[in-house]
N, C-alpha and C positions, 0 to 999 in steps of 0.2 A: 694396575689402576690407570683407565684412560685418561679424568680429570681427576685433582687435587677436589677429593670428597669427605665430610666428616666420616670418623668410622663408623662401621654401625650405625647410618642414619635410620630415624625412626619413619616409619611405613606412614605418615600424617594420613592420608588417603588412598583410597584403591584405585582411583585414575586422578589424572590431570590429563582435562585439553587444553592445547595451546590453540587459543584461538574462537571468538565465541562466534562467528558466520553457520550460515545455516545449517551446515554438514554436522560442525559439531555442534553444535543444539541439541541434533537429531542423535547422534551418539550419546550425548551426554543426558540424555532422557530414555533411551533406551536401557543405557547402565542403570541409572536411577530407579527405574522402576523396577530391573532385577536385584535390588539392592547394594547397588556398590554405592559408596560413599565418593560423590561428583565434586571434580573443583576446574570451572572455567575460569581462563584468564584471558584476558580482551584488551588489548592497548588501548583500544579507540573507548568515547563514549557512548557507544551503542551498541546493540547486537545486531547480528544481521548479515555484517560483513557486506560484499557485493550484494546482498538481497534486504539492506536495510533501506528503512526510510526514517529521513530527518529534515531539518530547517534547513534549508540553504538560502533561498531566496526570499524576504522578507516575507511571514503570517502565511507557507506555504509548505507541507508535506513534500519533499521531493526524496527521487531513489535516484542512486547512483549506481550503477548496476542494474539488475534484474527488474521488470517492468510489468511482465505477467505471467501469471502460473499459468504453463502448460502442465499436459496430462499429467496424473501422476500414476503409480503401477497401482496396481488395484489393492497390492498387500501393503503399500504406504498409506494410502487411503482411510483403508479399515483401521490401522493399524494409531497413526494419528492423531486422524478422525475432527480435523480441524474447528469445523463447524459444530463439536461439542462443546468446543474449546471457547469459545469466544471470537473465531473469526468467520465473518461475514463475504463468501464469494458471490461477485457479480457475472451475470453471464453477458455473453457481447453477443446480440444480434448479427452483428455484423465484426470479425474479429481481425478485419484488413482490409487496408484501400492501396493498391499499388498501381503504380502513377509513371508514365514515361514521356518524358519530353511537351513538346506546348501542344501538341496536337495527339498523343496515344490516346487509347482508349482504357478506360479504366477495369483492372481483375481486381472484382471485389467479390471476396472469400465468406459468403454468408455460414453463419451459422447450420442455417437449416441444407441439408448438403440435396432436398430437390430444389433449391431456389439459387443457391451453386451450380448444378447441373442445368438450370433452363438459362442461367445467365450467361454461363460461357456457350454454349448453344444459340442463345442470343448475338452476340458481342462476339464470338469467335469464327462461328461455323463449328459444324458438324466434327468436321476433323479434328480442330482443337478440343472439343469436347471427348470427342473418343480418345486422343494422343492424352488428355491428362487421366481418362481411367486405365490408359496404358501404361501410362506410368506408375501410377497408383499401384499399381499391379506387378510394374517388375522391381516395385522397391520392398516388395513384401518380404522375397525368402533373402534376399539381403539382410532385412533388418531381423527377421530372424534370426540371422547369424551372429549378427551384431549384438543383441541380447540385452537393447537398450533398459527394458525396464522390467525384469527379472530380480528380484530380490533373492537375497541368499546364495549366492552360488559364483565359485570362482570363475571367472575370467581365463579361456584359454587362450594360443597363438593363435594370431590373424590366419597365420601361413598352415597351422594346422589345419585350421578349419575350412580352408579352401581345398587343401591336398583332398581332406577327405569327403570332398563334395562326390558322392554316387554315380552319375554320368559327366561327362566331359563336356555335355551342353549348362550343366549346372556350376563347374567349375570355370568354365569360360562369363558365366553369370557374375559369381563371385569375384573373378580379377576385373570385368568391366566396370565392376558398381566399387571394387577399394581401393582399385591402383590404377584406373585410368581417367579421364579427367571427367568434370563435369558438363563440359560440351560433348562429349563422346555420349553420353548419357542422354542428353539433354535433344540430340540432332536425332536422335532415334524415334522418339514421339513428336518434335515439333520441329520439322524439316525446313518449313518454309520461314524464312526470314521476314516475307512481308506478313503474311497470314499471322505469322503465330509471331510477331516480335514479340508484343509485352509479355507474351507468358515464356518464351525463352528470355529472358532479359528477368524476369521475376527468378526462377528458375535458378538462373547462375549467380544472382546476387545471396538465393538461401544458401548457398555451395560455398559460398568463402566467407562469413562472416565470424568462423569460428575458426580460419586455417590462416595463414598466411602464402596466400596461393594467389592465382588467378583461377576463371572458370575456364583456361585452356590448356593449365599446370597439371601435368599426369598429379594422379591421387586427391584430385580437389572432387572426386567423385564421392568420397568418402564422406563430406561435408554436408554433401547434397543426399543421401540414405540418409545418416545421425539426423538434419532435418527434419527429415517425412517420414520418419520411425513411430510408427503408433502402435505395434505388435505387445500387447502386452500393457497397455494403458487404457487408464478408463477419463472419459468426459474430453470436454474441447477447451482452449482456451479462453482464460476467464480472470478477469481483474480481482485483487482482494479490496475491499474496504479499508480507508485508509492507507494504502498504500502496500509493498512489498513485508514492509519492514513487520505485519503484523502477525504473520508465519513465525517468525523466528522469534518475537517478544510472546508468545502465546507460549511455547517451548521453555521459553527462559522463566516464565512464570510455574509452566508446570513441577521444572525441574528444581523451582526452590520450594515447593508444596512439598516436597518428595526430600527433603532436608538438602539438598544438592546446594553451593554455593556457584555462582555467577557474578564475576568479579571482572568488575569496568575499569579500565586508564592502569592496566596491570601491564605492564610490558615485557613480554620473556625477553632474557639477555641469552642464558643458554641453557639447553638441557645436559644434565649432567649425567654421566654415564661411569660408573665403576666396574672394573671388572667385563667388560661386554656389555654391560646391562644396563638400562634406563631405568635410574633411581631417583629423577625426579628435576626440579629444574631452581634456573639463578635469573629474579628478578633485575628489573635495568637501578630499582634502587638496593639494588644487593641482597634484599630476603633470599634466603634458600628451601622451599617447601619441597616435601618428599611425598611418593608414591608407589604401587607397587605396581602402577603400568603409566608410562606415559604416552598420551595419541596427540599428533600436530595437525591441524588443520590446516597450514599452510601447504605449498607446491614441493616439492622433492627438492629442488634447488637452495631454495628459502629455507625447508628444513636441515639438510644435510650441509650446504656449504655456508650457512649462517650460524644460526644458533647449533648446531653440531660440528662448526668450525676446527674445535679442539680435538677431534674423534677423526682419526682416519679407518676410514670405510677399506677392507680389500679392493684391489684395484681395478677389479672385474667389474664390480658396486658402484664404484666412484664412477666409472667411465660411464655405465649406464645412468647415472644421476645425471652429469653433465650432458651427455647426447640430446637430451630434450630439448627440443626448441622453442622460445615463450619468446613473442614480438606481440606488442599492440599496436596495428597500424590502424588508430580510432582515431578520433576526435568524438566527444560525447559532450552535448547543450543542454545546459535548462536554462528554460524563457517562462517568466511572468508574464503574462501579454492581461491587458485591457479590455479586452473581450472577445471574441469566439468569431477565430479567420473565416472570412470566403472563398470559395475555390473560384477556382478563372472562369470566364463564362461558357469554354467549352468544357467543363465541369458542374456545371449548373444544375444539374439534373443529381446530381449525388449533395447538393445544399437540402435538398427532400427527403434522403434516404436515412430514416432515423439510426442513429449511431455511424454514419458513414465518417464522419469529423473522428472518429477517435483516434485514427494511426494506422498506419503499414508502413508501405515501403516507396524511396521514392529513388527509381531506376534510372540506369543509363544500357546502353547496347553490349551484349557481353565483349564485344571487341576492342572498347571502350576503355568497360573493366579491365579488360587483360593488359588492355596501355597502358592503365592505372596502376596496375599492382608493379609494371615494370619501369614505371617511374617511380613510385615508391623505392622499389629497392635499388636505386641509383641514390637514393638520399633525397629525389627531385620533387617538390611540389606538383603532383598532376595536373597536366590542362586542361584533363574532364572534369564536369561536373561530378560533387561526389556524389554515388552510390549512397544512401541513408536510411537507416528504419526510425517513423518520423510515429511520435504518439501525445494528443491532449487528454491525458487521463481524465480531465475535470469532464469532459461530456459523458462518460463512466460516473464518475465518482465527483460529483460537484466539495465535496467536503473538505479535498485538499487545497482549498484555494479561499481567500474571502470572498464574500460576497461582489460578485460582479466581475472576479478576474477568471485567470482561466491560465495554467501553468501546462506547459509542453518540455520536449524532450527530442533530441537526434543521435543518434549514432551515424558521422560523416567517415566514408573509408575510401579511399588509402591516405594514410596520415603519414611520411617518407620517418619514420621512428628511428631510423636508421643513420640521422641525419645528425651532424655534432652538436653538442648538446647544448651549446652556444647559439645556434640556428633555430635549434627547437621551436622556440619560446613563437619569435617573430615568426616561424612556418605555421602553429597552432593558431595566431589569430588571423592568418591570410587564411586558412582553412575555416576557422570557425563565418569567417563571411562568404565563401562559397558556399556551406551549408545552408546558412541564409539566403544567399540568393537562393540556391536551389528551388528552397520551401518556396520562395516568391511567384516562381512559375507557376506553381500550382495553387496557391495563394497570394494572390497580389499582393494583398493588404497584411500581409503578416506582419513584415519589417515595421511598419507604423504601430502595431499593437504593443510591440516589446517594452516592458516598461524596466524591466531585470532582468538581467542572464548571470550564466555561470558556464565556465569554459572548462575542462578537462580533458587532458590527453591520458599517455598510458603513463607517461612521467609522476603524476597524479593518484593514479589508481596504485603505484607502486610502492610511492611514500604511505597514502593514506589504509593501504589493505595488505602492505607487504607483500605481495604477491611479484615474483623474479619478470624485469622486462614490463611490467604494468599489465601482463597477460591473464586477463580474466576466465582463462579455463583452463589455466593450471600445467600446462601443457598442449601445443596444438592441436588441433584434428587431424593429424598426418599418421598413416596409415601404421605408418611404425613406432607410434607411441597410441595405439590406440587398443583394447580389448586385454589380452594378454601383455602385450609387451607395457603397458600402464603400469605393470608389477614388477616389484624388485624380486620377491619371493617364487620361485615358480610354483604354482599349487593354490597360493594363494590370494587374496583380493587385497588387505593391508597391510602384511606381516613385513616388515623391513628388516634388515641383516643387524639391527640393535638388536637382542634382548630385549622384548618388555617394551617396546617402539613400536607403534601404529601408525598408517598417515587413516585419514578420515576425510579427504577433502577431494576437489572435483579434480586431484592430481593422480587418484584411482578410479579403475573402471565403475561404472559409465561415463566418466566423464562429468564435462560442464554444463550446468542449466540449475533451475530448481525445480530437483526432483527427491531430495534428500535419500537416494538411495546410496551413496557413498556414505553418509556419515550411520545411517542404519545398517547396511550393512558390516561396518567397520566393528561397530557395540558387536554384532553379532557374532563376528570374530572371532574379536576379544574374549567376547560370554567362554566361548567353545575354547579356544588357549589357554585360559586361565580355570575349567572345569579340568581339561586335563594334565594341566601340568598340579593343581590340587592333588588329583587321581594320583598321578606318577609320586608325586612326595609322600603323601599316604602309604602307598605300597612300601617305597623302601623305607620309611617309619615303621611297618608293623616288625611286631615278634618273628621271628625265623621260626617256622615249623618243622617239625622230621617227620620222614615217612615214615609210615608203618612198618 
């Protein structure tokens, strides 16, 4: 016996998630509709996890986390079906404004992809136009490989699947787009520094915001395919009604129609394990509920060296748990503002462009960036401006705000995370006002607007989401925890070395975003392990027969 367990606990239910974030929602509703009898447990008051939304800022829907649903695969789609459901998506005309310094020009990413194509044709020249469907182009059998949005089907090695790339021009493909950097990628279609700055400088900013890399760190290439991965997905980016949070409370509702429970301010203390086997788990006020599978939606680290503290893993296991690297080197803002910023006046022309106000991204020079990330990892507050993905949902969705206000959101990077923890605090609000200024450049009049803010680092994300390091994808984008190596189990996508132990969260392949194919695919697993291990106990249950 690993932990001190009652004997013979009774089987109460056939899963417990830990953890009610979006992954497991999607697990716990896929079980439910195959009839397992569902029990989520959620510390927080919400569901949602990184993709919820709630009050932060006074009379104001705000997410902390996740901002807009990109594509989803075609079989989460059908399969979901959201807008049966009760939730209402909005499409963005325009789904990005990305912004460099006082005088760049602005790449703005329309919807309609000929009004994209005459704009950078416009605004670039001919060669930027060709260089981005060049690129377009050489991110394709990449992301094929990578297998972003592929339902059902395990995850193999990275290093596999290069080896067996067909010609050696293909396999020289594959190492350039997963283990060389993002400038090496990036210098290939947009050579020229002056010509093509903002869409190199857009470019390397989409390359690290999921790594803890610079855009000149071998394997920050990796960041930038995961990116621009749409093999295998359908639709464009698109706001929900109401905010984030209304994906995962659609789910939560489904899955208590369907007899499932969904349990708020529950806080797992630890999963308990007898004999090898995950028999079920110990609330933080001491209940013991049991199971006959338990799946954690937390990160490997969180689950294994937290709440599976008292369990030691073989040492092959452990070491592979521990290897993962989770840094957040963020700073993330919500602002109440007064009413709906101006852009500077050599941005004037995008005050016209309906939905242009919603958000993108607001750049610095990748040279910059790569300063930045290596002051960062000195512990040092960068002297660049930061890097930031800047969005006012209310021009979207007027509903999350009262009447006449108007609530915004940044993601500022590199935040020095690294930095003692005593520093933290004071480093967070020097940075939360470089954000600010930033936004200023391109909005003069923002700072005057703010009537509320709300600051959060990774320090933040880690107490309030438990997630190891405040790291919101569970794990880096780094080359060696990505596709196959994401897995404990080899063969499979969430089977871990417990017994009867799932993970379900964006700490398994594909990875992080909201795409709910980890926590669907996880259900799916499960269904398939627990069909056969039924099978297997059946057989050795029957009568022994003799031959003739």
């Amino acid at each position: 016996m690993d932990q001190q367990t009652d004997d013979n606990p009774p089987a109460t239910y056939d899963c417990i998630i830990v953890g009610a974030g979006h992954n497991g929602l999607a697990t716990g509703l896929v079980l439910a509709r195959n009839g397992r009898r569902v029990l989520l447990l959620e510390k927080n008051q919400y569901v949602g996890g990184m993709g919820a939304t709630r009050e932060i800022l006074k009379g104001c829907r705000n997410e902390v986390g996740a901002s807009c649903l990109f594509p989803l695969s075609a079989e989460i789609k059908r399969y979901f079906d959201f807008e049966s459901h009760g939730v209402e998506l909005i499409p963005l005309p325009v789904m990005a404004v990305n912004l460099l310094g006082s005088s760049g020009r602005p790449l703005i990413f329309y919807k309609n992809p000929l009004r994209l194509s005459f704009n950078l044709l416009r605004r670039f020249g001919p060669g930027a136009m060709l260089g981005f469907v060049r690129f377009l182009t050489f991110c394709q059998y990449p992301a094929r490989v990578l297998d972003r949005f592929t339902a059902r089907k395990a995850p193999r090695k990275l290093e596999d699947l290069i080896a067996e790339a067909r010609t050696a021009k293909q396999r020289a493909h594959l190492e350039l787009a997963f283990n060389g950097s993002a400038m090496d990628i990036i210098d290939k279609f947009f050579p020229d520094p002056v010509k093509h700055r903002e869409l190199r400088a857009s470019m390397a900013f989409a390359a690290v915001q999921a790594t803890y890399k610079g855009p000149y760190t071998p394997g920050s290439g990796l960041c930038l395919i995961y990116t621009m991965a749409q093999e295998g997905a359908e639709g464009l980016m698109q706001r929900v009604k109401g905010g984030m949070g209304a994906l995962s409370e659609s789910l939560a509702r489904q899955i208590e129609s369907l007899g499932g429970e969904v349990r708020l301010k529950q806080q797992v203390e630890r999963i308990l394990v007898q004999d090898g086997y995950a028999i079920g788990v110990t609330l933080k006020n001491g209940d013991r509920l049991y199971a006959d599978t338990v799946i954690s939606n937390l990160d490997k680290q969180a689950t294994f060296n937290r709440l599976l503290a008292n369990h030691q893993l073989p040492p092959a296991d452990q070491r592979k748990v521990d290897a993962f690297t989770h840094q957040g080197a963020f700073v993330h803002m919500l602002f109440k503002l007064k009413g709906l910023p101006e852009y500077s006046p050599h941005l004037a022309a995008l005050n016209r462009i309906d939905g242009a106000k919603f958000g993108g991204a607001m750049v610095i020079d990748p040279q910059d960036m790569q300063r930045s990330y290596e002051s960062c990892l000195r512990g040092e507050m960068p002297a660049q401006m930061p890097p930031l993905a800047f969005q006012i949902p209310t021009v979207a969705d007027p509903t999350l705000a009262p009447t006449g206000y108007h609530i915004a959101s940044a993601y500022g990077f590199y935040f020095p995370c690294e930095a003692s923890k005593s520093e933290r605090g004071k480093l967070r609000n020097q940075m939360a006002e470089k954000i600010i200024d930033h936004i200023c450049i391109h909005m003069p009049n923002f700072r005057t607007l703010i009537v509320a803010q709300a600051i959060f680092s990774a320090d933040h994300f880690a107490s309030m989401q438990g997630v190891t390091n405040g790291d919101w994808t569970h794990g880096l984008l780094h080359p060696d925890q990505m596709i196959g190596e994401r897995c404990l189990v080899h063969g499979t996508g969430h089977t871990t070395p417990v017994h009867n132990l799932f993970l379900c969260g964006a700490s398994c392949h594909p990875g992080p975003g909201i795409t709910f194919l980890p926590g669907y695919n996880c259900a799916h697993e499960v269904l398939a392990t627990v069909k056969v291990s039924r099978a297997s106990n059946a057989t050795a249950q029957a009568p022994a027969t003799r031959a003739a």
